[in-house]
N, C-alpha and C positions, 0 to 999 in steps of 0.2 A: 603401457596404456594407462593413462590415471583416469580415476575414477570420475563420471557425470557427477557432474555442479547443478545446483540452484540457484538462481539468483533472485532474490526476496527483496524487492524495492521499495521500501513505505514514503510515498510524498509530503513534502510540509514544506514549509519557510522556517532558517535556521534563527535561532535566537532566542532568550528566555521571553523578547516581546511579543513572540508568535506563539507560546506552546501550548499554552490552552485552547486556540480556535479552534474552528469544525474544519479548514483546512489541513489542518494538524493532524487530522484524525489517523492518517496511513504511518506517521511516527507514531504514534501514540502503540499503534498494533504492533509496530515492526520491533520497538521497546520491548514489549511483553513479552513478544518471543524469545529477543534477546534473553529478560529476567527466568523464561524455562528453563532454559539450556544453561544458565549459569557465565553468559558470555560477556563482556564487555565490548564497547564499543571502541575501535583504536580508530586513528587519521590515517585513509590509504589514499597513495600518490591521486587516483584517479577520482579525486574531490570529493570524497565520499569520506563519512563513517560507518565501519564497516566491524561484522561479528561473525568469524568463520568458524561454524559450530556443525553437529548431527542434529540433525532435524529429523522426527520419527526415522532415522533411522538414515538418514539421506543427506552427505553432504551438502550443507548450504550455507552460503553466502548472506547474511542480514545488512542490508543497505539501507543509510540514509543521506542523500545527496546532500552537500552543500552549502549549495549553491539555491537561487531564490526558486520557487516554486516553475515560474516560468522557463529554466535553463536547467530541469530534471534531466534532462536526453542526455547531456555531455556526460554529467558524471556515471550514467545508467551505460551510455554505449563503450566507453574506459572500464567498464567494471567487465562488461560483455567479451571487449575484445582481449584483456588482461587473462581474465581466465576460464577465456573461451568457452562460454555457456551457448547453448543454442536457444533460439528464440523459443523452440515452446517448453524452455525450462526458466523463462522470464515471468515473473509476478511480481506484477505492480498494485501494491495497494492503496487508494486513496477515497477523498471525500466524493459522494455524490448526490446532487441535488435533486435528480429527478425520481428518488426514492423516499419509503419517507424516512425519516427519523428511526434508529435503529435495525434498520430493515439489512440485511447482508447478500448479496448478490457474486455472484462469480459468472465469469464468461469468459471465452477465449477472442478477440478481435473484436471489432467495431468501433465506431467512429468515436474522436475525442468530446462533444457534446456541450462544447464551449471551455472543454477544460484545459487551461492552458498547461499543466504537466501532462497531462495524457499527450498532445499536441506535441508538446518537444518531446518527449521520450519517442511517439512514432517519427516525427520527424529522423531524428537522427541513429534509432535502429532502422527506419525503412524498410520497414512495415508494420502493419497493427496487429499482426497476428500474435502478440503476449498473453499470457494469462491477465488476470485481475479480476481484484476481491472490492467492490464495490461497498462500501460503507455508508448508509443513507443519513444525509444530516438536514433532510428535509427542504420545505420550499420558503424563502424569504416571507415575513409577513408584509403583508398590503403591498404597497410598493416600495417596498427596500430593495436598494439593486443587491443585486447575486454576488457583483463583485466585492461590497460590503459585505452582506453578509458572510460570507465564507472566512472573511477577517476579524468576526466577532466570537467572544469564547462562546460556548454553549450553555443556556439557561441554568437557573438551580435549579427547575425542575428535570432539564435533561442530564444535567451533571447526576443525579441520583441513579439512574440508572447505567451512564454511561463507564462503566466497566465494566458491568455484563456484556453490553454492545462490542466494545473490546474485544474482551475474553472471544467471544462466539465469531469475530473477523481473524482473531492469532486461531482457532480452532482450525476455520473456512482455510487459512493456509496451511494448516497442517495437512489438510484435507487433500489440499489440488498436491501439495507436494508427496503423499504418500498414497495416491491414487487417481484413477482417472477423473477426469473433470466433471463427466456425468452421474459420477457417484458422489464428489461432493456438492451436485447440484441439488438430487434429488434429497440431501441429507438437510443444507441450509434455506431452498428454496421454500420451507413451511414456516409457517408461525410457531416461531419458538413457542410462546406460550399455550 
C-alpha cells in the first residue's frame, strides 16, 4: 500500500511574459513551496511542472500546469489519475477577485466565479469538491474589465507587500495539507494585521 499523496496545483499562464501578473499569483505560491522544501521543478509527462517533495510532513506533489490558464483541468486530471490522489487531497491555488487584495481565504467546493481555471479543473475532475487557497488581488479600477485586469502585473504599491501575501497563501497550504480545513480556516480567516 503506498503512501496518500497531495496534490498542490498553483494556476497561472506559462512564460516569462506572464510571471508577474495577479493571475500568476497561484505560481508565484506554488514556487515558494517549492523554494521550502528545497525542490526543483522537473517536466512530467502529464503537462505539468512538477516538485515531489514532504510537505509538513506529508508527501506532496507541487504542480504547475502548462498549458494556458484556461486548459488547467487536463494537466491537473493526468496528475490526478498518474498518481492517483483523491479529490479531497486536491489543492488548487489561485488568484481571486472577489476578495480584496491580500486577503487569503480557503474553502473546500463551490462555484468557479467566472474563473476560467477553476472552470477547467472542475470540468475535467468532475467535480468541485477540491480544496483551494484563494489569494485576493482585488477589484479592477473604474471600469477595466477583469479579464484585463488579471493580465496586468501588480502595482508598486502592491508589489511591496506582496511577498508577505505569499509567504501567508504557501502558509494557508501548509495548513489545509497538515490539517483539517477548519482549522486552517479559523487560523487565516482573521486580519493578519
Amino acid at each position: 500500500m503506498s503512501e496518500p499523496v497531495w496534490l498542490v496545483v498553483g494556476l497561472g499562464n506559462p512564460g516569462p511574459g506572464y510571471a508577474g501578473h495577479r493571475h500568476n499569483v497561484g505560481y508565484a505560491v506554488v514556487d515558494l513551496l517549492a523554494e521550502r522544501v528545497g525542490g526543483r521543478f522537473k517536466a512530467h509527462k502529464g503537462r505539468a511542472d512538477l516538485v515531489e517533495a514532504r510537505l509538513v510532513g506529508e508527501r506532496t506533489l507541487l504542480a504547475k500546469p502548462k498549458t494556458f490558464m484556461n486548459l488547467s483541468g487536463g494537466p491537473t486530471a493526468s496528475l490526478r489519475d498518474f498518481f492517483k490522489v483523491p479529490v479531497e487531497r486536491i489543492v488548487v491555488v489561485h488568484d481571486e477577485l472577489d476578495i480584496p487584495y491580500g486577503t487569503v481565504r480557503l474553502k473546500r467546493g463551490g462555484g468557479d466565479n467566472g474563473h476560467n481555471g477553476l472552470r477547467s479543473i472542475t470540468s475535467s475532475l468532475g467535480t468541485k469538491d477540491y480544496l483551494r487557497v484563494r489569494v485576493g488581488i482585488g477589484r479592477p479600477p473604474g471600469r477595466q474589465d477583469p479579464a484585463d485586469f488579471v493580465l496586468k502585473d501588480f502595482t508598486a504599491a502592491e508589489k511591496k507587500d506582496l511577498g508577505f501575501h505569499v509567504d501567508r497563501a504557501a502558509d494557508a497550504v501548509e495548513a489545509l495539507v497538515s490539517g483539517p480545513l477548519e482549522v486552517g480556516q479559523n487560523t487565516f480567516h482573521v486580519d493578519p494585521s
